[in-house]
C-alpha positions as CSV (number, residue, x, y, z in Angstrom):
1,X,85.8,246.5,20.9
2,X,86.6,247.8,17.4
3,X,86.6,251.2,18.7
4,X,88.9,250.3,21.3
5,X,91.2,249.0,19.8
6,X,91.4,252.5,17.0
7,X,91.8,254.6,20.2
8,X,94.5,252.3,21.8
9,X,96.5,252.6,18.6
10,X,96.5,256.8,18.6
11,X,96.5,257.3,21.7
12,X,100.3,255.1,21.4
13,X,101.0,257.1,18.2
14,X,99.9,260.2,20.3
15,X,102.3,259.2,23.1
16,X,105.7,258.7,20.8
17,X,104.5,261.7,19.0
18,X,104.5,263.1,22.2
19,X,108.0,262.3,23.1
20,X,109.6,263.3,19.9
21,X,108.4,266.8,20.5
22,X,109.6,266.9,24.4
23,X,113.0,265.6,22.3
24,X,113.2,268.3,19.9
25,X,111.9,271.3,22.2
26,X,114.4,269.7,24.9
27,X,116.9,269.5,21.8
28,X,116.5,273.4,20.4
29,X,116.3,274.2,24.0
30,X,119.9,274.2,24.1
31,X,120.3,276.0,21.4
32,X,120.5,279.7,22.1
33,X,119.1,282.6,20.1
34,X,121.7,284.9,18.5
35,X,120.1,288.0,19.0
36,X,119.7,286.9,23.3
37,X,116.1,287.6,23.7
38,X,113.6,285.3,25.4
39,X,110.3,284.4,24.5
40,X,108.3,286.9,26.3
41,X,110.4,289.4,24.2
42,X,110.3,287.8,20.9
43,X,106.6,287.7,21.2
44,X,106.3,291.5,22.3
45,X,108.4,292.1,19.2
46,X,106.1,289.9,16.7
47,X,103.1,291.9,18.1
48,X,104.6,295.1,17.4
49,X,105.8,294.3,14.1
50,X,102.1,293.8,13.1
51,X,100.7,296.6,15.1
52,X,98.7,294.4,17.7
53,X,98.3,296.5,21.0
54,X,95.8,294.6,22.8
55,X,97.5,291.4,23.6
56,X,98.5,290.7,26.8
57,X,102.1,288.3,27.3
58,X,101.4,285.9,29.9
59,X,103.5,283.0,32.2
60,X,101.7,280.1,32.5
61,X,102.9,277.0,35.0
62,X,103.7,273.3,33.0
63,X,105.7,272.4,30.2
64,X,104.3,273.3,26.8
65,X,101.5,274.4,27.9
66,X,102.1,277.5,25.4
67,X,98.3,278.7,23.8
68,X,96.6,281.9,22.3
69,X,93.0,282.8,24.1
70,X,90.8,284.1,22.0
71,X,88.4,285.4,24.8
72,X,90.9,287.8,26.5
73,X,93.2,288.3,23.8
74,X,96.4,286.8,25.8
75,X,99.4,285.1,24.6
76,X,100.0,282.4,27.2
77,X,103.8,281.0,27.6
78,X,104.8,278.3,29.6
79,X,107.6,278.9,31.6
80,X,110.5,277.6,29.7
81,X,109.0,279.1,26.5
82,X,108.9,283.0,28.6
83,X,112.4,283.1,29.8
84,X,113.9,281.2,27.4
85,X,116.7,282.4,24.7
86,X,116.7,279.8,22.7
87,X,115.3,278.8,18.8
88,X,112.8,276.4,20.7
89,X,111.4,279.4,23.2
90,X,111.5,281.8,20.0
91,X,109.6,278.9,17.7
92,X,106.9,278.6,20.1
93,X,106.2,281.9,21.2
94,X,105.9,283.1,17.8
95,X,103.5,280.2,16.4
96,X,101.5,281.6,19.4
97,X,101.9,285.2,18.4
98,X,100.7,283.8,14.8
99,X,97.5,282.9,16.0
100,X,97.4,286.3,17.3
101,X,97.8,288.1,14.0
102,X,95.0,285.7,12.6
103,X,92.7,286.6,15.3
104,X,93.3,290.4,14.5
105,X,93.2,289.6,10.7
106,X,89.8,287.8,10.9
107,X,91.5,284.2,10.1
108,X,88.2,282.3,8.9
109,X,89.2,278.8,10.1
110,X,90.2,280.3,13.5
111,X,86.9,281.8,13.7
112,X,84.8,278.8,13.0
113,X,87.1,277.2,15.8
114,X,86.1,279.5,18.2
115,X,82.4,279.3,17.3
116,X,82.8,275.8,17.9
117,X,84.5,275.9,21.4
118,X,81.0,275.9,23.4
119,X,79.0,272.6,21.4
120,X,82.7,270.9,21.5
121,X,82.9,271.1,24.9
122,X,79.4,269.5,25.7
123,X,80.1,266.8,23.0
124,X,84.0,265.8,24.5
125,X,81.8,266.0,27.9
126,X,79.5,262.7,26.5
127,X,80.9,261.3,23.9
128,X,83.3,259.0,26.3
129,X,80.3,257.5,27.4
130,X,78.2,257.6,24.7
131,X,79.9,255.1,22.4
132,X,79.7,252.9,24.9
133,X,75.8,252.9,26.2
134,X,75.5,253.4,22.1
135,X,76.3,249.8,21.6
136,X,74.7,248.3,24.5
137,X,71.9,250.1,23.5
138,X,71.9,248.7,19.9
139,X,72.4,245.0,20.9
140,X,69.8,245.0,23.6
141,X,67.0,247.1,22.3
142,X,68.2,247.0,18.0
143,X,67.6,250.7,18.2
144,X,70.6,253.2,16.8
145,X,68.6,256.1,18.3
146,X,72.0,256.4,21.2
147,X,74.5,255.4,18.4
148,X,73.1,258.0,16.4
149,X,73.7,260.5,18.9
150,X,77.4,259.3,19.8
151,X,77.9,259.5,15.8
152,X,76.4,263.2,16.4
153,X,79.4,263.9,19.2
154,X,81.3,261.9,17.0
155,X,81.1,264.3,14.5
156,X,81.3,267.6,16.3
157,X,85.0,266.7,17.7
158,X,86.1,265.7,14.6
159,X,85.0,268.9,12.6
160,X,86.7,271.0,15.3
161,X,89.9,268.2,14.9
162,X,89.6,268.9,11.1
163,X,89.4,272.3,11.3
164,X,92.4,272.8,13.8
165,X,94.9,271.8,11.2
166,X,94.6,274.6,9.1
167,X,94.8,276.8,12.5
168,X,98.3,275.5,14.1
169,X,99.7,274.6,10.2
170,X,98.9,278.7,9.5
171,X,99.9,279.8,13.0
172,X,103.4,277.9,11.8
173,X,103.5,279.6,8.9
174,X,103.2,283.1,9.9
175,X,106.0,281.9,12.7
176,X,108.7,280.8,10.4
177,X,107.9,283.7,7.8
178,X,108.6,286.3,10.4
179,X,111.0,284.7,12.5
180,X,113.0,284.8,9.1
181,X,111.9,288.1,7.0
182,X,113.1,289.5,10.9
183,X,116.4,288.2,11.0
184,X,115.6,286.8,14.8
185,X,115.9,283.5,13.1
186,X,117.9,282.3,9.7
187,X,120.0,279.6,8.7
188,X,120.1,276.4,11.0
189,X,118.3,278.5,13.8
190,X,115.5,278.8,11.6
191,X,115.9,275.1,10.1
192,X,115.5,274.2,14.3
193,X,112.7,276.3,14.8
194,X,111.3,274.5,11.5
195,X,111.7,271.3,12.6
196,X,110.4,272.1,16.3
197,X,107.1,273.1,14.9
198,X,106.6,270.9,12.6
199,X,106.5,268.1,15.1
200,X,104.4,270.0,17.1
201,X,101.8,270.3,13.6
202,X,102.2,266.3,13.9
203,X,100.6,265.4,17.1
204,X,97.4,267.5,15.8
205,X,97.5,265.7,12.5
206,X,97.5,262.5,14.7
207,X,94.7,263.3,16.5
208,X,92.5,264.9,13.7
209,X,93.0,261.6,12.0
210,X,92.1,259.6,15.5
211,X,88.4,261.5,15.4
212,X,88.2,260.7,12.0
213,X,89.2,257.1,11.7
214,X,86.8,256.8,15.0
215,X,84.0,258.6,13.0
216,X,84.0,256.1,10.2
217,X,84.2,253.0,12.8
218,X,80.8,254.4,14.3
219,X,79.5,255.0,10.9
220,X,80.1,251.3,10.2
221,X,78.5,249.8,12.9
222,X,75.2,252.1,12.6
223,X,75.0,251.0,9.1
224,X,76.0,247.4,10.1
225,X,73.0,247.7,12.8
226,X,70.7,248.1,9.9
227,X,71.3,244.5,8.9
């Protein structure tokens, strides 16, 4: 029940967190980039400022639904984020772009992230049910062995939470720095793309902190099992 309750409680913070972001990418939306380029053509510019040649610019359907892959070296734009000319299109494509550049520059916490991709996908897979059986499991047989293993999901998601921050915080970084030392962005064009961003870093600090706080409340009741 206690566990629950934790993931009721972030997945609301996740929600407003959510909404605010839709409100401030809907806000610098209508704000329009001075220079007139869209997205597609910011990031082309970003990837030729740091001499990337094998990254493909991509439209993808939904609404920010903006991500780098890894795998075939593609920056994937939604479509409001590809055609638009506006700080919020320009924000967004180059945070993508960023994560780009630290795939070309050997970016050690984007590495370990992608390492991580194929274990995090079987433990998001069983985790969901895990927890569950885990405490069934506990109260009618007073064995942790399935606990143990759903702390052991547990724990993989919330490395690759933890490890996530430093990813999108950096991508940000490497955004803002270049959207300004560029020109494409400066004064309250810049403080909007700023602010867009940063709300967007929020909703993975809310979830990092979700797998961790969830981590601790299995790590509770194993050692509370004990009793």
């Amino acid at each position: 029940m206690g566990l629950i309750i934790i993931s009721v409680v972030f997945m609301v913070i996740g929600m407003i967190l959510s909404n605010v972001l839709k409100s401030k990418f809907k806000k610098y939306s209508q704000v329009p980039l001075t220079n007139g380029m869209n997205g597609a053509e910011v990031a082309a510019t970003m990837l030729r400022h740091y001499g990337i040649n094998d990254v493909r610019i991509t439209q993808v359907d939904g609404q920010l639904t903006d991500h780098y892959n890894p795998q075939d070296k593609t920056v994937n734009l939604s479509n409001d984020v590809y055609n638009g000319r506006s700080v919020a299109a320009a924000a967004v494509a180059a945070h993508e772009c960023g994560h780009a550049v630290q795939h070309a520059t050997a970016y050690s916490f984007l590495q370990m992230r992608s390492s991580l991709v194929p274990v995090v996908t079987i433990a998001a897979n069983i985790q969901q049910y895990m927890f569950m059986f885990g405490f069934a499991f506990v109260a009618l047989f007073k064995s942790p062995i399935v606990l143990v293993i759903a702390i052991a999901a547990f724990g993989i998601t919330t490395l690759f939470s933890l490890i996530t921050l430093p990813v999108e915080f950096d991508a940000s970084r490497r955004a803002l720095a270049w959207l300004d030392s560029s020109g494409f962005a400066r004064g309250q064009e810049y403080a909007g793309a700023k602010d867009a961003l940063t709300w967007a870093a929020m909703t993975y600090v809310s979830a990092a902190l979700a797998a961790l706080v969830q981590l601790l409340y299995l790590l509770w009741a194993l050692l509370g099992s004990r009793d």
